[in-house]
C-alpha positions in Angstrom: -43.0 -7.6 13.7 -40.0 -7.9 11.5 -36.7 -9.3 12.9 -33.2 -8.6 11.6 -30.6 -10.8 11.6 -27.3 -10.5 12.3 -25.5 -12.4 9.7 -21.3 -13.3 11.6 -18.2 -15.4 10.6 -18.3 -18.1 8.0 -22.3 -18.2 7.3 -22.3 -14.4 6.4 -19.5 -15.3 3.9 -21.5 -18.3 2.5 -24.4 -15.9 1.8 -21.8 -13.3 0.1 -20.5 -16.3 -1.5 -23.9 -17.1 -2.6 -24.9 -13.5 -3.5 -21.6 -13.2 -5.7 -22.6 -16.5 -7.9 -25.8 -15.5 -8.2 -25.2 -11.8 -9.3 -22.5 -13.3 -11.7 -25.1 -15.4 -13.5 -27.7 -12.3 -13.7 -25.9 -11.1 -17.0 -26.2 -14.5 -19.1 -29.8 -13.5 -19.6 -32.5 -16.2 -20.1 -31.5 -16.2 -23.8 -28.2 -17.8 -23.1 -27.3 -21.5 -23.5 -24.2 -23.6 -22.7 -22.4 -24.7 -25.3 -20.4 -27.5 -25.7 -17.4 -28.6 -28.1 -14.0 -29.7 -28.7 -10.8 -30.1 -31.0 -10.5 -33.0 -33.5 -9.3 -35.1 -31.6 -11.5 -34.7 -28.9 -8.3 -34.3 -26.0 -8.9 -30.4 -25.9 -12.9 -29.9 -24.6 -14.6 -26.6 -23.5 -18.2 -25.0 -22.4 -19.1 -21.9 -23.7 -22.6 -19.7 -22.5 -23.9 -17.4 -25.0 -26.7 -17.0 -27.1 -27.9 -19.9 -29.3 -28.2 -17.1 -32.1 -24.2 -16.2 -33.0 -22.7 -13.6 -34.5 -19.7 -14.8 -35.9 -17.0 -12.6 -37.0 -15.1 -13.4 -40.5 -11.6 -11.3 -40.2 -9.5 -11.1 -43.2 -6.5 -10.2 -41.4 -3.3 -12.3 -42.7 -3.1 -14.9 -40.0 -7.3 -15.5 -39.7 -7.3 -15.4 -43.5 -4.3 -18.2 -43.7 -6.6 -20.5 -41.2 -9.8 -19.9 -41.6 -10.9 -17.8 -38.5 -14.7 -17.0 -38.0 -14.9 -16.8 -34.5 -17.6 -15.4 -31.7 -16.7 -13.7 -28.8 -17.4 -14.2 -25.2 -16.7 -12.8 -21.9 -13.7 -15.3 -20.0 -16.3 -15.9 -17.3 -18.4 -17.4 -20.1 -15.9 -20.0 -20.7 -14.3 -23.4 -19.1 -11.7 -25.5 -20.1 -12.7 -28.8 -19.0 -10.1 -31.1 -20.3 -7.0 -30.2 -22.3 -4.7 -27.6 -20.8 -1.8 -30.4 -20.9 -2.4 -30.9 -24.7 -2.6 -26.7 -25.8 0.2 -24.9 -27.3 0.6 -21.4 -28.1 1.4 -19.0 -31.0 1.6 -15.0 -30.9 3.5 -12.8 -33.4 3.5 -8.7 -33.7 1.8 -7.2 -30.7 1.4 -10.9 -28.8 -1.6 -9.8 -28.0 -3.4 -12.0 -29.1 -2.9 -15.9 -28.2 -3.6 -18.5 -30.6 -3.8 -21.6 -28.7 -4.5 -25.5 -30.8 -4.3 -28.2 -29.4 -0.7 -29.5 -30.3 -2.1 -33.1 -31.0 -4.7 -32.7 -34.2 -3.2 -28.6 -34.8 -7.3 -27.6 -34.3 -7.9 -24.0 -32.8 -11.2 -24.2 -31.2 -10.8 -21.4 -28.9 -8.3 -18.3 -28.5 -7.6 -14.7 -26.9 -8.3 -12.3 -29.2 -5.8 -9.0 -29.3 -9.8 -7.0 -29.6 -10.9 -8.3 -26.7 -8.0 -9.7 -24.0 -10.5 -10.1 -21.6 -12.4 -12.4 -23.4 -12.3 -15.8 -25.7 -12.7 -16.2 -29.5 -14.6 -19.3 -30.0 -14.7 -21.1 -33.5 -18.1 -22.2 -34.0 -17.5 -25.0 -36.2 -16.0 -26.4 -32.8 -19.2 -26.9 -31.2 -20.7 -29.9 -30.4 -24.5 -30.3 -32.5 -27.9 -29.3 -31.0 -27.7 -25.9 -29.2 -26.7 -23.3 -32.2 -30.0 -22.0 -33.6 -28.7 -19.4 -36.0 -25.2 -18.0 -37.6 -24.7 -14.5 -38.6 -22.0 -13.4 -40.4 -20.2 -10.5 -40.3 -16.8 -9.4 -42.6 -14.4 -7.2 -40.5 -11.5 -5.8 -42.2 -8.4 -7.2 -40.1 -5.6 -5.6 -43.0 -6.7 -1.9 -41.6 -7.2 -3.7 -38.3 -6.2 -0.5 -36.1 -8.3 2.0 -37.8 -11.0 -0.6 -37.8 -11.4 -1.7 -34.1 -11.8 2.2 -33.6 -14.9 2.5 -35.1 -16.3 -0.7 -34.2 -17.7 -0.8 -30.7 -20.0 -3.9 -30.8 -16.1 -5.8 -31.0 -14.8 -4.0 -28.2 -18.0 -4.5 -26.4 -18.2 -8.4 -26.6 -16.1 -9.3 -23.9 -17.1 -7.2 -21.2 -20.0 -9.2 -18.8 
């Protein structure tokens, strides 16, 4: 004999609460591992799920070219600040789309909003705490012709959505 249930009030809404975390981790696949890092100085710290295999973009575009930029890119739901908002400070230019936050006390950029993907995180891999990165791929993308390029490529674009 099967017998339904008639789920009411707040213990239906802890199940859909329930249903809606679970469903939200579905997309991290097995494959994924949390990842762990910081600024410099240590005041600015962050966890980042995604793939201990990272493709790591290296734009030559004028500002990622001045600092350095490689970067992978994650989903926002991917990501959590855990200490450090107090201590980040913010620089845009053209478009603003983009936001290139560093921590204001040691000037390191361990994370920002890239103007590809708004609804994600750039992460710089060199700002990850040892032990859970298994490989680094590299791949050049020609930020100068930056329009015409993020036409074409769709694996960018892509990166960011869950």
């Amino acid at each position: 004999m099967i017998q339904h249930v008639r789920w009411e009030g707040h213990a239906y809404r802890r199940w859909q609460n329930w249903q809606t975390r679970r469903d939200s981790t579905v997309g991290l696949g097995m494959d994924h591992v949390k990842h762990t890092g910081a600024c410099h100085c240590g005041a600015v710290r962050f966890e980042v799920w995604n793939s201990p295999d990272l493709l790591v973009f290296d734009c030559d575009c004028s500002i990622c070219t001045k600092k350095q930029n490689h970067h992978f890119i994650v989903p926002k739901k991917q990501f959590t600040l855990l200490q450090g908002w107090d201590h980040l400070t913010t620089y845009t230019f053209n478009t603003h789309a983009a936001k290139h936050t560093f921590c204001r006390i040691c000037g390191v950029q361990s994370f920002y909003t890239p103007r590809s993907n708004p609804d994600g995180y750039g992460i710089a891999p060199h700002c990850l705490d040892p032990g859970t990165v298994r490989s680094v791929t590299v791949e050049k993308f020609c930020g100068k012709k930056w329009e015409e390029n993020m036409q074409s490529h769709q694996t960018i674009k892509g990166m960011s959505k869950p």
